[in-house]
C-alpha positions as CSV (number, residue, x, y, z in Angstrom):
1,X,-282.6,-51.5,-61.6
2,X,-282.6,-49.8,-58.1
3,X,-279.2,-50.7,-56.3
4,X,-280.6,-52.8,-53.9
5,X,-282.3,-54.6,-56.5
6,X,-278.6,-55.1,-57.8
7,X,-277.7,-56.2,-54.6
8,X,-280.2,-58.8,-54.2
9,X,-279.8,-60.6,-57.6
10,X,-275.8,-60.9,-57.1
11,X,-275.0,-64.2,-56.6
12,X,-272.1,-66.8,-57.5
13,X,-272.0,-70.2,-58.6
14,X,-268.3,-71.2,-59.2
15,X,-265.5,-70.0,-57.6
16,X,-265.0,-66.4,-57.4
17,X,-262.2,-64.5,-60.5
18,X,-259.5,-62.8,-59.5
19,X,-261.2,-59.3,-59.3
20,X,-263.9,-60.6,-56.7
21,X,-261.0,-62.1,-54.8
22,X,-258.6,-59.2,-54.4
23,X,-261.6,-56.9,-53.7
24,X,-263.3,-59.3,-50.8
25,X,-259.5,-59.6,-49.3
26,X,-259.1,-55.5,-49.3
27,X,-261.4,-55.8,-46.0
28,X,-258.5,-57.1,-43.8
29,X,-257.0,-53.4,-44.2
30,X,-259.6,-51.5,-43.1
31,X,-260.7,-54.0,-40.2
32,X,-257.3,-54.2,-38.7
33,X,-256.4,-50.9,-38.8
34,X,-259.2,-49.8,-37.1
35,X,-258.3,-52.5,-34.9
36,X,-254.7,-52.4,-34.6
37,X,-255.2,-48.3,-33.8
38,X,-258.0,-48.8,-31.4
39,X,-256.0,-51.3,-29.6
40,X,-252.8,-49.5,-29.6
41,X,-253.4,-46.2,-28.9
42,X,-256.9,-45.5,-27.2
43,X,-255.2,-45.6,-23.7
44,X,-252.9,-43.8,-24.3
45,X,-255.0,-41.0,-25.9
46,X,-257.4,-41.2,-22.5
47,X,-254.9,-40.7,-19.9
48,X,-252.2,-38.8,-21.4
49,X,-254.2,-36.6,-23.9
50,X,-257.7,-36.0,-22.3
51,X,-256.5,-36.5,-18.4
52,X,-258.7,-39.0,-17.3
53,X,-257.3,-41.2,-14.6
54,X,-256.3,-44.7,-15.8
55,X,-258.6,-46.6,-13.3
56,X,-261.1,-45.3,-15.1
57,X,-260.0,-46.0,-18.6
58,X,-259.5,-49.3,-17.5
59,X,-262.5,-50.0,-16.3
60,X,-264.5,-48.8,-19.4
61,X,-261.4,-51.2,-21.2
62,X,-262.9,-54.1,-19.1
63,X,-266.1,-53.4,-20.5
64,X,-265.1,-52.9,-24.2
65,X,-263.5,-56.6,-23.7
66,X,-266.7,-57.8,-22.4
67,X,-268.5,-56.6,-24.8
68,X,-267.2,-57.6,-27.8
69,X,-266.7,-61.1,-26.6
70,X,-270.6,-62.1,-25.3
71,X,-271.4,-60.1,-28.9
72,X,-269.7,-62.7,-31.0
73,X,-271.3,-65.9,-30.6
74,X,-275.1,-63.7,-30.5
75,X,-274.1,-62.2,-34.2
76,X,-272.9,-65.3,-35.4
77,X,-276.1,-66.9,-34.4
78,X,-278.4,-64.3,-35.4
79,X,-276.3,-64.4,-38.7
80,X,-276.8,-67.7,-39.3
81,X,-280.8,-67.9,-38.4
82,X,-281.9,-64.8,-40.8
83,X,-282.8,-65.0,-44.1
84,X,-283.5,-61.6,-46.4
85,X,-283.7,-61.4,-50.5
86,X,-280.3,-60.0,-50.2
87,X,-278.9,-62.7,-48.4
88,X,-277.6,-63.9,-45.0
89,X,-274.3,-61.9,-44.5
90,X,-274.1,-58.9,-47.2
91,X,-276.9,-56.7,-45.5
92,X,-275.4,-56.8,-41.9
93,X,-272.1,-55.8,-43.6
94,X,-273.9,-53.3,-45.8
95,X,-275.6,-51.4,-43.2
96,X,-272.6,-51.7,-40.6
97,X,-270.1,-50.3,-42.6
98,X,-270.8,-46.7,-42.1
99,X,-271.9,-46.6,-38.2
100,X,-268.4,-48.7,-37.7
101,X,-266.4,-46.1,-39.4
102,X,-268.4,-42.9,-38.2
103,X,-268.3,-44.7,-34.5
104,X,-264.1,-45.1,-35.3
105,X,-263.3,-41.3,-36.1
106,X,-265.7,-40.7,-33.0
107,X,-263.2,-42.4,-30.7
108,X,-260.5,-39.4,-31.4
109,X,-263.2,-36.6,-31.2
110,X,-265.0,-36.3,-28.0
111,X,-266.1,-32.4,-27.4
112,X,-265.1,-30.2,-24.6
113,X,-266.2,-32.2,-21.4
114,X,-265.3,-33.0,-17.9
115,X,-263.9,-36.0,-16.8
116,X,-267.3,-37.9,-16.0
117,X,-268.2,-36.7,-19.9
118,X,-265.4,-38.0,-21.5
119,X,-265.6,-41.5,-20.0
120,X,-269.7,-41.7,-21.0
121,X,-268.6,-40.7,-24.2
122,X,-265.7,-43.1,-24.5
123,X,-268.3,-46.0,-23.2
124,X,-271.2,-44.9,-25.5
125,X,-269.1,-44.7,-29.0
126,X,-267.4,-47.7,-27.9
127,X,-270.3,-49.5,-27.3
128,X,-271.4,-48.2,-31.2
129,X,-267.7,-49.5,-32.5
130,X,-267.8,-52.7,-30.9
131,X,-271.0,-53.5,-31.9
132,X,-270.8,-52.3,-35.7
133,X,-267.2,-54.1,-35.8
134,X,-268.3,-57.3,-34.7
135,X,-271.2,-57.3,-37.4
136,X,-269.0,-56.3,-39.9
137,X,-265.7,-58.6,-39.2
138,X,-268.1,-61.2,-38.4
139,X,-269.8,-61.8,-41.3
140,X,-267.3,-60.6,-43.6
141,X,-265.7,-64.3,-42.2
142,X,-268.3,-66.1,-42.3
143,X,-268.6,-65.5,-46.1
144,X,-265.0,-66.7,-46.9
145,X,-266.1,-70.1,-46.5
146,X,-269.4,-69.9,-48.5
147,X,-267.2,-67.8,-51.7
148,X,-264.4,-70.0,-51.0
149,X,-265.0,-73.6,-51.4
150,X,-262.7,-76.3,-51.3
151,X,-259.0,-76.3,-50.0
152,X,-257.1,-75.3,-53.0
153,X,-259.8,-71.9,-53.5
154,X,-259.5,-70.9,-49.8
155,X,-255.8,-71.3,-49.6
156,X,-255.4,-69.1,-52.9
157,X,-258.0,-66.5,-52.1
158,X,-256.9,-66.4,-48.5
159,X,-253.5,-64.8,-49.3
160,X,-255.0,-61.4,-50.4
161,X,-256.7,-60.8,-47.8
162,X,-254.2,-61.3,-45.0
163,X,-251.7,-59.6,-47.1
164,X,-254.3,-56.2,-47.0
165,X,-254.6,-57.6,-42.9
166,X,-250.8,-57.1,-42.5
167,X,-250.6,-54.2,-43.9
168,X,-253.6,-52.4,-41.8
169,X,-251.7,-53.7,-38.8
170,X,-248.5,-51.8,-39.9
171,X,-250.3,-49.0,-40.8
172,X,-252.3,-48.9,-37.5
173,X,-249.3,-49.0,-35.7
174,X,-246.8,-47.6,-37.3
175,X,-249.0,-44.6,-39.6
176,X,-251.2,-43.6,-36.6
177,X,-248.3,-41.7,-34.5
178,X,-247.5,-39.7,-37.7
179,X,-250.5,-38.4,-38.3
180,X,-251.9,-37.6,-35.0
181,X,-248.2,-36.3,-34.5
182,X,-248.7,-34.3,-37.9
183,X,-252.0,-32.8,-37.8
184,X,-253.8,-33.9,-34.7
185,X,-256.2,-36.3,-33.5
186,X,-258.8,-35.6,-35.3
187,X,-257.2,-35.4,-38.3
188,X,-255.4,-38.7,-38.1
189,X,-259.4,-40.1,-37.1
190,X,-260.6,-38.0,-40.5
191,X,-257.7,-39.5,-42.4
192,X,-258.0,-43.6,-41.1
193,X,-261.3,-43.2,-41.3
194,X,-261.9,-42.2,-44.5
195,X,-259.0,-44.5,-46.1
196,X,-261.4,-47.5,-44.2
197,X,-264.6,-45.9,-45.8
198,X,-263.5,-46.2,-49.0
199,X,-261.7,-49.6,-48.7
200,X,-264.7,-50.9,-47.0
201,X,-267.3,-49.4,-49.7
202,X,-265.1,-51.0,-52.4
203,X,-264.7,-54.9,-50.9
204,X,-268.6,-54.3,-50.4
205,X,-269.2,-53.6,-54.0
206,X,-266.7,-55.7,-55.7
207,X,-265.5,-58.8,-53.7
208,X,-268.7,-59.6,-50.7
209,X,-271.2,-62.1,-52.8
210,X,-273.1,-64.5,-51.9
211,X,-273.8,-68.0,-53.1
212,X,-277.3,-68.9,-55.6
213,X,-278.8,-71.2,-53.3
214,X,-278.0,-71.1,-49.6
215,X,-277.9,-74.7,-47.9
216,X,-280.6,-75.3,-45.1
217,X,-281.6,-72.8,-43.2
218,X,-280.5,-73.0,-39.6
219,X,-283.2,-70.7,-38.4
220,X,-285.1,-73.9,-37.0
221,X,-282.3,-74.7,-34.9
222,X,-282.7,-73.1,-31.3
223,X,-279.7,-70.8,-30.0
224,X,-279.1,-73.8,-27.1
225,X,-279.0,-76.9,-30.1
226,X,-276.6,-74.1,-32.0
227,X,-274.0,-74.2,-29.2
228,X,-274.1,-77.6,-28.2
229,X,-273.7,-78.4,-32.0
230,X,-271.0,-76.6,-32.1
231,X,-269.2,-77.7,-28.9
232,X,-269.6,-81.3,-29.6
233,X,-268.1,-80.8,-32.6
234,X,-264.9,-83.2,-32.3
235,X,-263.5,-81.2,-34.5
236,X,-263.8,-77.7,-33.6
237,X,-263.1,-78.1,-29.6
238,X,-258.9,-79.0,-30.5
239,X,-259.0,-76.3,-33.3
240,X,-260.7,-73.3,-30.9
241,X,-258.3,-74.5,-27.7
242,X,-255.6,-74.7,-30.0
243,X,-256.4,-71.0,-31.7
244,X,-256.7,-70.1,-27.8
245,X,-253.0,-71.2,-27.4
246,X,-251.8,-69.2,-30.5
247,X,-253.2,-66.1,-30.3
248,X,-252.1,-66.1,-26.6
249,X,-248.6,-66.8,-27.4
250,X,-248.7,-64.2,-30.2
251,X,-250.5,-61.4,-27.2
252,X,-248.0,-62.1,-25.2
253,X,-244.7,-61.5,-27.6
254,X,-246.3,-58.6,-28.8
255,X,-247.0,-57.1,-25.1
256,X,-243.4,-57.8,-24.1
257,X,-241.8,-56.4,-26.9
258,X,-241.2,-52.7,-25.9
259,X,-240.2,-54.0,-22.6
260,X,-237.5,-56.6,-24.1
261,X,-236.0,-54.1,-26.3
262,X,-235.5,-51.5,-23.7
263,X,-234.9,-53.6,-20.5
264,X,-232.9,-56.7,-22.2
265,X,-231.2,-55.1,-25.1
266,X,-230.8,-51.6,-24.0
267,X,-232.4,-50.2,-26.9
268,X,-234.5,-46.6,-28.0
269,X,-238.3,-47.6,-27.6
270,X,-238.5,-46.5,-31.0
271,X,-236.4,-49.8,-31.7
272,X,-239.4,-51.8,-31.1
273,X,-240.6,-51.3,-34.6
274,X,-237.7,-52.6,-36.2
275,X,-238.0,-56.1,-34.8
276,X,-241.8,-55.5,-35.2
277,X,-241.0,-55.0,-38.8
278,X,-239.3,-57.7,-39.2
279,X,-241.9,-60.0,-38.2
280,X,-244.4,-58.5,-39.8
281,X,-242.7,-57.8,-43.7
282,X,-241.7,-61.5,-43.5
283,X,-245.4,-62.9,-42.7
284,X,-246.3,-61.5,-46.1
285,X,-244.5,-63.7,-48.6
286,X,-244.6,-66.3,-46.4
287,X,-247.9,-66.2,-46.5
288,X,-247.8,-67.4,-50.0
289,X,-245.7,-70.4,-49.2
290,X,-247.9,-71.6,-46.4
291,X,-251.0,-71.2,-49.1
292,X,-248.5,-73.8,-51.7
293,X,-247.9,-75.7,-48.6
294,X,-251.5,-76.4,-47.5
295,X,-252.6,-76.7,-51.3
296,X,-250.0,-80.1,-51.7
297,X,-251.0,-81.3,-48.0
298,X,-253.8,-80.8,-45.6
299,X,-254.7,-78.0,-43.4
300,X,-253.7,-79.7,-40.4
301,X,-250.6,-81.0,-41.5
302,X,-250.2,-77.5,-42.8
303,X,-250.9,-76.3,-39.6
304,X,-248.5,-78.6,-37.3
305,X,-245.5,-77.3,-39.3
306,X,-246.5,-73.8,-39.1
307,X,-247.4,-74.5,-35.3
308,X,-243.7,-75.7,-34.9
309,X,-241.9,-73.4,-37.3
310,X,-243.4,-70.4,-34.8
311,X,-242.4,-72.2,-31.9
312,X,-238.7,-73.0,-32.3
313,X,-238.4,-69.5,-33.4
314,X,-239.7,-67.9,-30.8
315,X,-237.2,-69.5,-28.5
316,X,-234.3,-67.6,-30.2
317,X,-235.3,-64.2,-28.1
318,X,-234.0,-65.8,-25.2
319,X,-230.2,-64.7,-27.0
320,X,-229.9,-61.8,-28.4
321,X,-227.9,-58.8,-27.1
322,X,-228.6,-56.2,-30.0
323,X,-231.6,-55.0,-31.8
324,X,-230.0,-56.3,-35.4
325,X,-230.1,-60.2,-33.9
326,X,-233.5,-59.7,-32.8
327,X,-234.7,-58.7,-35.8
328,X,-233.0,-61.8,-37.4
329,X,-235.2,-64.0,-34.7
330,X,-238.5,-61.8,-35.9
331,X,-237.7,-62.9,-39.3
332,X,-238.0,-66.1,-38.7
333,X,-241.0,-65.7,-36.1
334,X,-242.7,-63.7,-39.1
335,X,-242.6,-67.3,-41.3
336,X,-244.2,-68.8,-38.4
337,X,-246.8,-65.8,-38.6
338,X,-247.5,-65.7,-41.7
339,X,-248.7,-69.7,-41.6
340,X,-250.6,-69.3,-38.3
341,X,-252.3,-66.2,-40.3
342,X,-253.1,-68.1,-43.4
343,X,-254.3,-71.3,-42.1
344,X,-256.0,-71.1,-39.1
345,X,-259.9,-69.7,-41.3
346,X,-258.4,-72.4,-43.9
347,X,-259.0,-75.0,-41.3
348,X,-262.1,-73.4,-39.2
349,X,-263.7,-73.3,-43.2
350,X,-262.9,-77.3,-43.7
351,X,-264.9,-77.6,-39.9
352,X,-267.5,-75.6,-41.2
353,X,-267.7,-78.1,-44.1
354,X,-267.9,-80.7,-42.3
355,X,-270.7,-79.7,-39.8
356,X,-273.1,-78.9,-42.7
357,X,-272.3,-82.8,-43.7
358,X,-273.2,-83.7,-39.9
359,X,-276.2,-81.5,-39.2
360,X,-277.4,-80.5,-42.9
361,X,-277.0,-76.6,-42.0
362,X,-274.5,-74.1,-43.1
363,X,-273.1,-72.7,-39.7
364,X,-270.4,-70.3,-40.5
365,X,-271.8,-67.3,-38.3
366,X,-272.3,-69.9,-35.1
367,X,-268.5,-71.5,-35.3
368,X,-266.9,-67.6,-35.9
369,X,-268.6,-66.1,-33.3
370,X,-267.8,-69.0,-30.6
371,X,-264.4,-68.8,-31.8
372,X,-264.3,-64.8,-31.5
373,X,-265.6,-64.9,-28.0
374,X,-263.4,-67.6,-27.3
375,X,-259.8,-65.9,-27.8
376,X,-261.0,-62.9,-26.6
377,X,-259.4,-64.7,-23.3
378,X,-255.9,-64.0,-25.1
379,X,-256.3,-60.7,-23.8
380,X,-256.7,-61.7,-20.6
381,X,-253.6,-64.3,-20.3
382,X,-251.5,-61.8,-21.9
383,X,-252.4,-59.3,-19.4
384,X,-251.8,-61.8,-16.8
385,X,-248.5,-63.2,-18.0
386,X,-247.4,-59.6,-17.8
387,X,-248.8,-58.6,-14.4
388,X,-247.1,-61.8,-12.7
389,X,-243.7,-61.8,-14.6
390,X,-242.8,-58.1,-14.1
391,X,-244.1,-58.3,-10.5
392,X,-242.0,-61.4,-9.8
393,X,-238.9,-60.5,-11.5
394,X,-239.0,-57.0,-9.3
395,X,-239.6,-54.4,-12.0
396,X,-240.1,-51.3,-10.7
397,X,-241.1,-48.3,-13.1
398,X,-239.9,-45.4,-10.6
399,X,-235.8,-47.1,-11.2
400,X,-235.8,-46.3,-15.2
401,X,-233.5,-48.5,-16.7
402,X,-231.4,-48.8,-13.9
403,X,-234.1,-52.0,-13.1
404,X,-232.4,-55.1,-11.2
405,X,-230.7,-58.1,-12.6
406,X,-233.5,-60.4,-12.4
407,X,-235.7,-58.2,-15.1
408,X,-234.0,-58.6,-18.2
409,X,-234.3,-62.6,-17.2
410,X,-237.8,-62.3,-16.4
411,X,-238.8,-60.6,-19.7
412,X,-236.4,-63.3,-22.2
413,X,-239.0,-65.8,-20.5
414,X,-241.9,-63.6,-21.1
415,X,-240.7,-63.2,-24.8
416,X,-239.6,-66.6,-25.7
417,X,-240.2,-69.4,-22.9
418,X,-243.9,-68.7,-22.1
419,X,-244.9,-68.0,-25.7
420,X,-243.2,-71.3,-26.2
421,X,-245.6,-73.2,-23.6
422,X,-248.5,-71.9,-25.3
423,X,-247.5,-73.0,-28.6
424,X,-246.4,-76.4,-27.7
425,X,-250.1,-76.7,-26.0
426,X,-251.8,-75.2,-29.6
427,X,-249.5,-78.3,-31.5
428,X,-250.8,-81.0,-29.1
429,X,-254.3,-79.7,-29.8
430,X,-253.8,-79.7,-33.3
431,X,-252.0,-83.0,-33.5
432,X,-255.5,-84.0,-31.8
433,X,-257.4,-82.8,-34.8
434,X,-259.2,-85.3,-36.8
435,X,-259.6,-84.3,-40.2
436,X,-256.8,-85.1,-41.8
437,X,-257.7,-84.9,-45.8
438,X,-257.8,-82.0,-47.5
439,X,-261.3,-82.0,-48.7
440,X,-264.0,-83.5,-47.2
């Protein structure tokens, strides 16, 4: 049998074993530390590295963003309307894997070319990343709920894979500066991007199957009966407004971070990833409480105590004078993390579920992809939270740390107070969310 004969007559009819599992949650490493790396360091690499001005980077920044979010809701549709003998979701992943990773190591290799060069460059690969990265993350998501199928399986099979997604993010922040400080650029891009290669590769092979007999095919619904399906959806406008709110809050904490621990507690930037640490070593095992908590409730009761465990903590970085107590609050904002990580797909699944009751169509690529474009606006808010708060409070880069009074206030608020807001507005919308059972 030829492999993608293998491929084609792969299917599942019960819920996945432990093998399948573990390998289909290995993705979240590769995918967020691509991500996390991308995100973290590609300006930086731009203007400091290469010389080109940072108008320009920004600009070709601004189109990245724009990008990716109009090519979220089109994949997810597409997605969902094409049928093949291999299935809806497994060939888009298997022929995007490579282009995303080639595209990735790309990024950190541009040749010898002026500044004009080097920003077509950064804007073409970009162009191949984003679009590869979308069709891979995408329907690498929308299969969880298809493999996954009631509350109890997606809470349990869940936990792997945002376990792998922690540790891409500390790897993609924390492992990138070694090895481009080690052997180069392009040796850290050869290095990330082969680890994600073969990660990728084996998640592909081991954990990415699809179900025997797909549900009706949406591919008679038009693309305008698809969104207003899925925006009437009494369900899914609270959950996607409310996701809005948390991954805002969460873009924001993260943004002011470096500034809090060198303007407010008087810290070494390299200080930052000690409290950055502590968020992010505590989301793991609380990851596996959250999946025992949603298991003996609901996802949206779930959900409101996670909501509110991340909110009150966040409200302790308005005290701390030292590094070692801010860490103590990040352990604490880590629980809230880990919760926000593990249940948010668990309860976008159970909307899923019950659209396809509604309309008769499996819609997992549709509701992703309007979700994906939708809190791409986090990136926005966060960048205007910054903008307004700094310029207000009267930072000034030129002074160092010899910045006036009023900064050190106006960053605790950027930290604690404003993330607050947002995730008081993400409980209220999840307090508005109707389905409160378990399983449909």
């Amino acid at each position: 049998m030829t492999l993608l004969g293998a491929l084609r007559d792969r299917r599942i009819d019960e819920a996945p074993p432990r093998a399948q599992t573990i390998a289909f949650g290995a993705s979240g490493f590769p995918t967020q530390l691509m991500a996390q790396t991308f995100s973290a360091f590609v300006v930086y690499f731009y203007v400091t590295h290469l010389g080109v001005p940072p108008g320009w980077v920004a600009a070709a920044m601004i189109a990245h963003g724009i990008l990716n979010a109009v090519l979220n809701p089109v994949v997810g549709a597409l997605s969902d309307r094409i049928r093949t003998p291999w299935g809806r979701r497994v060939p888009w992943i298997g022929l995007g894997i490579v282009p995303l990773v080639v595209a990735f190591a790309l990024v950190w290799m541009p040749p010898e070319l002026p500044v004009a060069g080097l920003i077509a460059w950064f804007l073409v690969v970009v162009a191949v990343y984003d679009i590869a990265f979308v069709v891979v993350v995408l329907n690498i998501s929308a299969l969880f709920p298809e493999i996954f199928r009631t509350t109890e399986e997606r809470a349990r099979g869940n936990v792997p894979r945002q376990i792998f997604a922690i540790l891409g993010m500390v790897l993609g922040t924390a492992g990138a500066p070694a090895l481009y400080g080690s052997m180069g650029w392009p040796g850290m891009a050869l290095v990330l991007g082969g680890v994600c290669l073969v990660l990728l590769v084996w998640s592909f092979l081991g954990g990415m199957v699809e179900r025997t007999v797909p549900e009706a095919a949406s591919e008679a619904m038009t693309w305008r009966r698809q969104l207003t399906l899925t925006f009437a959806n009494r369900a899914f406008v609270p959950y996607v407004l409310g996701s809005l709110c948390v991954q805002t809050s969460i873009a924001i904490i993260l943004a002011a971070l470096p500034f809090y621990v060198r303007y407010s507690l008087h810290a070494a930037e390299g200080e930052g990833s000690v409290l950055l640490g502590a968020i992010f070593v505590t989301a793991i095992p609380s990851i596996v409480l959250w999946s025992a908590v949603v298991r003996r409730t609901s996802p949206r009761t779930a959900l409101l105590w996670s909501v509110g465990v991340f909110g009150v903590a966040v409200l302790g970085y308005l005290l701390p004078t030292s590094v070692l107590a801010a860490a103590l609050v990040g352990i604490a904002v880590g629980v809230g993390i880990g919760g926000l990580l593990q249940l948010l797909e668990v309860m976008l699944a159970q909307i899923i579920d019950d659209d396809a009751v509604r309309t008769g169509h499996r819609r997992e690529g549709a509701y992703f992809g309007v979700n994906g474009f939708v809190v791409r606006g986090a990136v926005v808010v966060q960048a205007i939270v910054a903008a307004v708060v700094l310029t207000a409070s009267g930072f000034d880069a030129t002074l160092g740390d010899s910045q006036p009074d009023a900064v050190d206030g106006g960053i605790r608020v950027m930290v604690a107070v404003i993330p607050l807001v947002f995730t008081a507005l993400a409980w209220v919308c999840f307090w508005f969310y109707p389905i409160r059972t378990r399983d449909l």
